[in-house]
C-alpha atoms as one frame of an Amber mdcrd trajectory, in Angstrom:
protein
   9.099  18.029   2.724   6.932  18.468   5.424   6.200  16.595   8.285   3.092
  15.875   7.370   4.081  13.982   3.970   7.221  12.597   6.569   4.004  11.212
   8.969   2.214  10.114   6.339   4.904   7.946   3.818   5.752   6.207   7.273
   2.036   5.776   7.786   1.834   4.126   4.554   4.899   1.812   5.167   3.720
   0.635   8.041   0.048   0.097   6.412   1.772  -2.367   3.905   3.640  -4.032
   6.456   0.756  -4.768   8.057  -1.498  -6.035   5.458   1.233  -8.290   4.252
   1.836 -10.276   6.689  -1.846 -10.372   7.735  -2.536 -11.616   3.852   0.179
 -14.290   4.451  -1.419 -15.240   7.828  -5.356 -15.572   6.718  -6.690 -14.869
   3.245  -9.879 -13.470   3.672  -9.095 -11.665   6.738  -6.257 -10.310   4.768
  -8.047  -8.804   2.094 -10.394  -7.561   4.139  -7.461  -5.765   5.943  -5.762
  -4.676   2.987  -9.260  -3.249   2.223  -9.571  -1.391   5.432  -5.641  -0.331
   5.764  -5.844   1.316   1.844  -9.232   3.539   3.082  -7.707   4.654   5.700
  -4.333   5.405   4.128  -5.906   7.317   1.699  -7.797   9.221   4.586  -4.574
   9.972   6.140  -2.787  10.846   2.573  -5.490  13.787   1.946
């Protein structure tokens, strides 16, 4: 592995930590996050 895919699996663990707990805090606001935290994710990713 390289540490690019290393960066970028903690990126995305961090990204779902994130959007969970914003989901549990506000609906809306969460999905809207979730939104926003998979688009850039899946910049990162590429």
């Amino acid at each position: 592995m390289t540490w690019d895919k290393i960066l970028g699996a903690i990126w995305l663990l961090i990204g779902l930590i994130v959007v969970v707990s914003l989901m549990k805090m506000n609906k809306k606001k969460g999905e809207i996050s979730a939104f926003l935290g998979y688009v850039s994710m899946a910049v990162l990713v590429e």
